[in-house]
C-alpha positions in Angstrom: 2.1 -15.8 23.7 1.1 -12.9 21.3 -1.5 -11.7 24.1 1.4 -10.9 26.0 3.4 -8.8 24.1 2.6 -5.3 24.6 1.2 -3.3 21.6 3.4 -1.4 19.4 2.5 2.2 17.6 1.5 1.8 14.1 4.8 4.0 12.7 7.1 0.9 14.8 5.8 -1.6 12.3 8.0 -3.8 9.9 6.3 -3.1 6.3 5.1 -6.6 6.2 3.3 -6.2 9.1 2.0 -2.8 8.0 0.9 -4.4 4.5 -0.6 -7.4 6.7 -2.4 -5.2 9.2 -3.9 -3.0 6.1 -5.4 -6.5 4.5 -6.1 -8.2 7.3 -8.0 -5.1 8.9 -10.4 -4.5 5.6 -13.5 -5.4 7.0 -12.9 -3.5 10.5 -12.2 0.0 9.5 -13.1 2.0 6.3 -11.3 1.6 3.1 -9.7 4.8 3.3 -7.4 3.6 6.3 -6.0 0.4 4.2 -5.1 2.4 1.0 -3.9 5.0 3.2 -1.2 1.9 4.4 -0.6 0.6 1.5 0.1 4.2 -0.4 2.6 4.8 2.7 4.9 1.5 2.1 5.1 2.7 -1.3 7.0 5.9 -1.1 8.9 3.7 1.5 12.6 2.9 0.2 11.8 -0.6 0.4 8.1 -2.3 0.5 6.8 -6.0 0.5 6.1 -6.5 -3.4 2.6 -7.3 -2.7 2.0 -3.7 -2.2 1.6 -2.8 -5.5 -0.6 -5.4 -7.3 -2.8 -5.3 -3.9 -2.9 -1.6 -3.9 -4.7 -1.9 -7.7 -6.7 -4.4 -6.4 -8.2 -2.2 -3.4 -8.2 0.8 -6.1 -10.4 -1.4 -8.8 -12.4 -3.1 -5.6 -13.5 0.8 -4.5 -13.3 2.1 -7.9 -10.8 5.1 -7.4 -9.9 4.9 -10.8 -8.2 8.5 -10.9 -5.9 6.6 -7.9 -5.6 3.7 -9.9 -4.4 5.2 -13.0 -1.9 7.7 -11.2 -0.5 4.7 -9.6 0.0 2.6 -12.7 1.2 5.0 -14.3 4.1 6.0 -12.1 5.4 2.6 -12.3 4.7 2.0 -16.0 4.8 4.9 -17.6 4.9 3.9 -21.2 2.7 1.0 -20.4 5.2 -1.2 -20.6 8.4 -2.4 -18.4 8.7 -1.0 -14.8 10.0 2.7 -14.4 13.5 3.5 -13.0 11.9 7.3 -11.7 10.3 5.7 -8.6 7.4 7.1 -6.7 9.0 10.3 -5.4 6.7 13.1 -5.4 3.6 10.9 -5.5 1.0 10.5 -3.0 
């Protein structure tokens, strides 16, 4: 039945498709593209809530540190609790 259906652009996909794809897709394409997915869903209004945790996981797997830390940050800034800023600006 999926065969069947006819193939939609990347920028038509639900974000839990987007964060599936991204996953799913690691071992066929080069990092770059996944983290490149996943950083798009988060300066989306609304993203799976995977994104984050699996976003530090890819960072930490590929060790992009700089990446890593810029991205905790902007969610914990104090290190503790989650910010009320948002991600605005980053990217």
């Amino acid at each position: 039945m999926l065969s069947r259906m006819p193939s939609r652009q990347e920028q038509e996909l639900d974000a839990v498709t987007l964060h599936n794809q991204a996953l799913f897709n690691l071992d066929q394409q080069p990092p770059g593209a996944a983290l490149a997915k996943l950083q798009f869903l988060l300066r989306q209004e609304s993203f799976p809530a995977e994104t984050f945790e699996n976003l530090l996981l890819l960072y930490t797997k590929y060790e992009v540190r700089d990446r890593r830390t810029m991205l905790n940050s902007a969610f914990y800034p104090c290190g503790v609790g989650e910010s009320s800023t948002g991600l605005s600006g980053w990217g």
